[in-house]
C-alpha positions in Angstrom: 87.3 -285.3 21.7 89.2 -288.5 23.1 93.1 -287.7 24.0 95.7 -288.7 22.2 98.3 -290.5 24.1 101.9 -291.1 23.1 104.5 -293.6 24.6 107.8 -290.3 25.0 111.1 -292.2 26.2 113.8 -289.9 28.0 111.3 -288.1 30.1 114.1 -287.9 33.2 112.7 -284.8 34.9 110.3 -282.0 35.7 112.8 -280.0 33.3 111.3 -282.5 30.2 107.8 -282.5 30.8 108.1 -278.8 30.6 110.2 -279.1 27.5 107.5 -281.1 26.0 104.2 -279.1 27.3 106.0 -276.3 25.6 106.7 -278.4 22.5 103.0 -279.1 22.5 101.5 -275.6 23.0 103.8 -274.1 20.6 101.2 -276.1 17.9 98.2 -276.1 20.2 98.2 -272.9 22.7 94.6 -274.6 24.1 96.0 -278.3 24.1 95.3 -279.9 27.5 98.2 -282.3 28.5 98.9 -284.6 31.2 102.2 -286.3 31.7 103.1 -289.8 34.0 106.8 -289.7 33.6 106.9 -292.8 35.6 105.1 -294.3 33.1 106.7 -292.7 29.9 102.9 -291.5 29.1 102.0 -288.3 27.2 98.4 -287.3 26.6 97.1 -284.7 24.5 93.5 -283.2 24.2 94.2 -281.4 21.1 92.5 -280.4 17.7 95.7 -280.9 15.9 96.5 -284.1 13.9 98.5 -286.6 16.0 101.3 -286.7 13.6 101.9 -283.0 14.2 101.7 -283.5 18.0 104.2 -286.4 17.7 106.7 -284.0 15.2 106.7 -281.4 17.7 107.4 -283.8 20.8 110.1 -285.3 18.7 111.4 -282.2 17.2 112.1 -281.0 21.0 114.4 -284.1 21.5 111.9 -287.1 22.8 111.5 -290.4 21.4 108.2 -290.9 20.6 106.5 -294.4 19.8 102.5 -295.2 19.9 
């Protein structure tokens, strides 16, 4: 399974990547993430759809896009 990767603007701090991993397991309590915040780059390993993964990122306050 090839990760899904979103492009997640406002990522400031270590605070926000948290907020999203926990966005993200909430749907998928398996989900492998990795986050570049320098690089506004979230990627998901994740059986969920990518539309669900990108509600729950934006649904904990992130722009997503991609």
């Amino acid at each position: 399974m090839e990760p899904q990767r979103f492009t997640v603007a406002g990522m400031t701090c270590g605070h926000c990547e948290q907020a999203v991993q926990r966005a993200i397991r909430q749907l998928d309590a398996s989900a492998q993430i990795q986050i570049d915040r320098a690089q506004n780059l979230v990627q998901v390993q994740s059986s969920q759809p990518r539309a669900a993964l990108a509600t729950a990122i934006r649904d904990a306050g992130y722009a997503v896009s991609a």
